[in-house]
N, C-alpha and C positions, 0 to 999 in steps of 0.2 A: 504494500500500500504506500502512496505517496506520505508525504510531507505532513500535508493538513491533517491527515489521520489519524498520525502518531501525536500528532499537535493536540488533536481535540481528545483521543485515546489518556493521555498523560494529565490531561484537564479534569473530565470526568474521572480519571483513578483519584484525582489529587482531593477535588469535589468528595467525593465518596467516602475518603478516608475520613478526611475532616468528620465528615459526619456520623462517622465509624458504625457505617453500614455495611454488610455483605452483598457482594456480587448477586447473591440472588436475592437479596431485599430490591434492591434496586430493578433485577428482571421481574421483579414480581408485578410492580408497578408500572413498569415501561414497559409491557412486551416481550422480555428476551429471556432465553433460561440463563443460568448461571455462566455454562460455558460461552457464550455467545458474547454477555457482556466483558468476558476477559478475554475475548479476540476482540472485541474494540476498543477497549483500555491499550490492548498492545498495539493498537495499529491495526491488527490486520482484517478489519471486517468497516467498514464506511458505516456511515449512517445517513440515510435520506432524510430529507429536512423536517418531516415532521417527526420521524423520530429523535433527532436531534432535540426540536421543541422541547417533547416530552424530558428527555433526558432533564436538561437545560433548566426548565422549570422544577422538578422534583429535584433535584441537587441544590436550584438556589443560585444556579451558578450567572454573576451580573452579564448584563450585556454588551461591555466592552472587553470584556474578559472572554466572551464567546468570539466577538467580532476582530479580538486581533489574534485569532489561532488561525486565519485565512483560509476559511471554508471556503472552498472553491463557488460552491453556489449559493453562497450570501453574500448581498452585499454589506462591506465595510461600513457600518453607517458611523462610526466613530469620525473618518474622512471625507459623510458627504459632506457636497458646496465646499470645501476646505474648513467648514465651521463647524461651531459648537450647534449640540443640539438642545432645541428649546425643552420645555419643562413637559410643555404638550408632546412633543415625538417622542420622547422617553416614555410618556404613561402609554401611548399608541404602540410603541414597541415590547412593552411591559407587558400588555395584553395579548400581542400576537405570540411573544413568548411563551405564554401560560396557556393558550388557547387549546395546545395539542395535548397537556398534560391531562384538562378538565376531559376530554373527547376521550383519553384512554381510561379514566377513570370511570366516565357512565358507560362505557360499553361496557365494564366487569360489572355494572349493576344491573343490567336487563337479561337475567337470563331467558333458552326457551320456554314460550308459553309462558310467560310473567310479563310483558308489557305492560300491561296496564295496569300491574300491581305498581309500580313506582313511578316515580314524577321522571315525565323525558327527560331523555338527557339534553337533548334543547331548549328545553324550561332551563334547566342549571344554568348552562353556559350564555346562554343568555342575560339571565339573572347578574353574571357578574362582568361578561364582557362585549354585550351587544346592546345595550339597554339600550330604550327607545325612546325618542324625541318625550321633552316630559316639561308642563310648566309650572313653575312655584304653586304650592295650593298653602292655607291656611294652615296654621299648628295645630289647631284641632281636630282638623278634618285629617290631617297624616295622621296625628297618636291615634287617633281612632283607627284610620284604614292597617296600622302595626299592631293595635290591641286584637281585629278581628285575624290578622295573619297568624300570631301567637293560638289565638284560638283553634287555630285550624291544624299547628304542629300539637299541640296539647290531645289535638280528637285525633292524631293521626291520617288528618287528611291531607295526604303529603302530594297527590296531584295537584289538589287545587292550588296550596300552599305554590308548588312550584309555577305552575300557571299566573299566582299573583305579585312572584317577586319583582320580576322584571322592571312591572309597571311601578312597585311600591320603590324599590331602590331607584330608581330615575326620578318618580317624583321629591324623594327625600334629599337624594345630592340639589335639585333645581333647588329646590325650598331652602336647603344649608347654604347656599351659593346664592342667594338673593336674600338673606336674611343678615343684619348685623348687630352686634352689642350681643342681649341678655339671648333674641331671638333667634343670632346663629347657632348659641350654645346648647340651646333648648332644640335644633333643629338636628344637631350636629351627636345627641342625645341619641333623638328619636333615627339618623343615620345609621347609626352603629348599632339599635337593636335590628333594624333590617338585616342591617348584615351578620350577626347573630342568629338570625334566624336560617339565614344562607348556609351560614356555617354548620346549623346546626343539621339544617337536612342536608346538606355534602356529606356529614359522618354518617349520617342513615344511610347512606348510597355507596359507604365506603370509596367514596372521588376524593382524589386531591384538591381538589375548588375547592375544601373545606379551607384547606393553606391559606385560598388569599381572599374568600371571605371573612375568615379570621383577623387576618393581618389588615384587612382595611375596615373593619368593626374595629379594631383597637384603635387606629389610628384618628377614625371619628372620635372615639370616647375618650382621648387625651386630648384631644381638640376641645371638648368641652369643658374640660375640666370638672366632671362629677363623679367622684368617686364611687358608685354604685354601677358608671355605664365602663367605668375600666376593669373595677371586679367579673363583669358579667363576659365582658368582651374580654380579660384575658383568659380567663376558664376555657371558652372553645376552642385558644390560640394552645391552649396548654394541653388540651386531648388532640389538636393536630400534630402537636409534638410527639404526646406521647405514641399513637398510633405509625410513626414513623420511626419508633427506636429512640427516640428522644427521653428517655422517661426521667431521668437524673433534671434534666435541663428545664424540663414539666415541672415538678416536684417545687424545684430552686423558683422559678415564674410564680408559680400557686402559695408559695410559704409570703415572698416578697410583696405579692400583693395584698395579700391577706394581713402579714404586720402593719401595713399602710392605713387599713382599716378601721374604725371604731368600734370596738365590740361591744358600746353599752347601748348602742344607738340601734332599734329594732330591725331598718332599711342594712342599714351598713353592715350590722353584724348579720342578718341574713343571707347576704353574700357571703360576708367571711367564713360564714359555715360550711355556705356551698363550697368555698375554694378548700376549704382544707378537707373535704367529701373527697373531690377530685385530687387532691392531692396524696391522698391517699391510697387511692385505686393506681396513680399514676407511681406513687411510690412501688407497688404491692407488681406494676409489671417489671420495674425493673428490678424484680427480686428484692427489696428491700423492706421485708418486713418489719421490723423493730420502727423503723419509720410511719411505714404503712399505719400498724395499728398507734401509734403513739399521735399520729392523726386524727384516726377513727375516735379516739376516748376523747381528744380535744372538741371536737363536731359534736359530740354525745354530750359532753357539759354544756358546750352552750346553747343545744337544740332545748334542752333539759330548761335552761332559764329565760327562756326568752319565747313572748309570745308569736303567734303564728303570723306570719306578714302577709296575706295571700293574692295572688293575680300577678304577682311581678316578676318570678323568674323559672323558668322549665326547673329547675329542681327545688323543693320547698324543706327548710333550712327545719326538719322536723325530726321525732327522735324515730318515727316510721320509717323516716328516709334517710338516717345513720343507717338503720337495721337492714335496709336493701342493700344499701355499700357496704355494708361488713361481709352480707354473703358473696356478693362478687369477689371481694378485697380478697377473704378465703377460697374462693375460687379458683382467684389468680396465682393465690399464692401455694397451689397445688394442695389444699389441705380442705377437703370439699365434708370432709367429716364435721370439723369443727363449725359449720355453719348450717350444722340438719338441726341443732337448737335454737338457730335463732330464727330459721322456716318454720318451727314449731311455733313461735310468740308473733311471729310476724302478723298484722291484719292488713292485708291490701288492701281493701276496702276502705281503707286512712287514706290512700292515697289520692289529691287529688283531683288528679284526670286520666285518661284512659292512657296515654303515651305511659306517661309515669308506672300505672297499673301492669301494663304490657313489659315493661322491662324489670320493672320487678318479678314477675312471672319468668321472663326470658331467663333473671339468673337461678330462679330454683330449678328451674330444664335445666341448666348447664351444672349445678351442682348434683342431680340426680343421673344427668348423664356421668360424668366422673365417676359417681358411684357405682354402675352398671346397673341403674335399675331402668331400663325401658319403659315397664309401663307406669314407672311416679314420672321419666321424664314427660314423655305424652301426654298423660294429663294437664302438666303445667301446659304443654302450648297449644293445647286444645283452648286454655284459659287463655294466652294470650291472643289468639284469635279471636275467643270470645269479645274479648275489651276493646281489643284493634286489627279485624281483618289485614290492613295493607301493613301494617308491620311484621305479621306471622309469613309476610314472603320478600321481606327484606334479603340480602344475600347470606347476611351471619345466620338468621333462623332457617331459609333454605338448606345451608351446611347442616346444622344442627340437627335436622330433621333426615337430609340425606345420610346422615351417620347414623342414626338411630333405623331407619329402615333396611340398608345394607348393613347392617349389624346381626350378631347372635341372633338377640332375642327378635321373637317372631310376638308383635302386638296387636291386635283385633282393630281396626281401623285402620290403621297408620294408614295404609298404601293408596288409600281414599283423600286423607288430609297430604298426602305428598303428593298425589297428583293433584287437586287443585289447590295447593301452595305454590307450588311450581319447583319442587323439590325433586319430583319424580323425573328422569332422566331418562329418554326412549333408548 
């Protein structure tokens, strides 16, 4: 292979390491198996330009940093016109960068015979990088058009949810961009929960657009300066971490922002709760328990004193919702015994909204699968179903349920709930 190859090859190795990822973390998400990407680290296999994107985007890797490895079929834009590039062709570049990364990510979310359980993948990508001509509206009329969008990821109706981003993030940048003083703060607020919301169903679809709807929810919520819209917005920025190997670097985000916070004040410490929830599950992947739970008991005091805040954030800062993240946290931490006691005390029914409901269900499947018991797993996601059809065919409950079917035990239903889940595999 030429030049460029070993150029771009030695980039993405160098990209990669930093990140202290493995060759097949990285095929996994860009298309390539393990060996594949370590003949284009050496050089000896090219890459076409949209895989290149993809690459490019999931590593992080800047755009001048891409542009002066002399891809044969890019152009340099470091040296068009002889100039500097403005603020505008950078976010224009920024986006076509990311564009191929979100396209790899929804096509691992559709699998067959599941279309129309998930939000298209051109709902997503639209959502963060084609948005549509859009004019300033009212502050009320936005919180409100994000209060009913919240609603819709809470009922688990994640088509429509995806259907209505587009238009809500376009009208919200217009509105923050034509608003100033107390206005654009408040505008710039209500930005960053769109894109929280973005992020949040990128993770349900397991895409990488969770990455920079995250990252530009947070950047809204420093822009305002409210510390309740940066707790919320770093929490998704910190499970797109964690979900990439990140979990240490998760963990350190969720602790820092969480000291930042007031824990006597009911809004602020009900975030703070949330973060140290997630900080704890994020501790608990990267094998660090003693942290994990030393999390977990912090979350449980202050759920313990502190009344219930409700309507404000997808996870509710309560001692019901320690008790779901302890099962998982025990999940992760491969000890799925030590949390059939606390599935015993658990009432879902506290939970609530049906998303929440559904994923608390989701982790006693996954602690009952662990166990080897098939038919307590099926039950639970018969109840996740129950609470939320389009989540019981999400791609992680899909796995889920394909494991459990092509497994040992033989369950009186299943093969009926896996084919219209869309679990079942012709």
């Amino acid at each position: 292979m030429g030049h460029a190859s070993a150029e771009i090859g030695a980039l993405l190795r160098g990209a990669r390491c930093a990140k202290r990822l493995t060759q097949a973390q990285v095929g996994a998400v860009c298309g390539y198996s393990a060996s594949a990407v370590s003949r284009i680290e050496s050089g000896r296999l090219s890459l076409g330009y949209s895989s290149l994107m993809r690459f490019a985007a999931f590593l992080e890797i800047p755009f001048d940093r891409l542009c002066a490895s002399a891809v044969p079929d890019i152009v340099n834009v470091a040296t068009v016109a002889g100039g500097c590039r403005s603020d505008e062709e950078d976010a224009v570049r920024r986006r076509e960068l990311l564009t191929g990364v979100v396209a790899a990510g929804a096509t691992a979310v559709v699998g067959a015979g599941a279309a129309s359980a998930v939000t298209p993948p051109d709902d997503l990508e639209l959502s963060l990088f084609r948005l549509p001509q859009a004019a300033p509206v009212p502050l009320p009329r936005l919180v409100s058009r994000i209060a009913v969008a919240r609603r819709d990821f809470c009922a688990t109706e994640y088509t429509r949810l995806g259907q209505a981003l587009p238009g809500l993030i376009a009208s919200a940048e217009a509105t923050r961009d034509a608003s100033a003083g107390r206005a654009r703060e408040e505008a710039s607020v209500a930005l960053a929960r769109a894109y929280v919301l973005a992020a949040e169903l990128a993770t349900k679809q397991h895409s990488d657009a969770a990455w920079v709807a995250a990252d530009r929810a947070l950047s809204a919520a420093r822009s305002s300066g409210i510390p309740v819209a940066v707790g919320e917005a770093s929490r998704v920025l910190a499970i797109a971490m964690r979900r990439s190997g990140r979990s240490t670097a998760a963990v350190h985000l969720l602790t820092k922002e969480a000291a930042d916070l007031d824990a006597n004040r009911d809004h602020t410490g009900a975030v703070r709760t949330t973060l140290l929830l997630t900080g704890a599950y994020s501790a608990a992947a990267g094998r660090d328990r003693s942290t994990a739970l030393s999390l977990l008991e912090e979350a449980e005091q202050e759920a313990d004193r502190r009344r219930a805040v409700p309507g404000l954030f997808t996870v509710e800062a309560t001692r019901t919702q320690v008790d779901v993240y302890r099962i998982g946290v025990l999940n992760v931490l491969g000890t799925p015994d030590e949390a059939v006691k606390v599935t015993a005390r658990l009432d879902v029914s506290h939970l609530p909204t049906p998303e929440r409901r559904a994923r608390a269900w989701t982790d006693v499947a996954r602690m009952w699968h662990a166990l080897g018991d098939g038919r307590q797993t099926f039950s639970a996601l018969r109840q996740v179903e129950q609470e939320a059809p389009q989540e019981v065919r999400r791609p992680a409950l899909r796995a889920l349920t394909a494991g459990l079917l092509y497994g040992p035990a033989q369950v009186e239903g299943l093969r009926d709930f896996a084919a219209r889940t869309g679990a079942l595999t012709a």
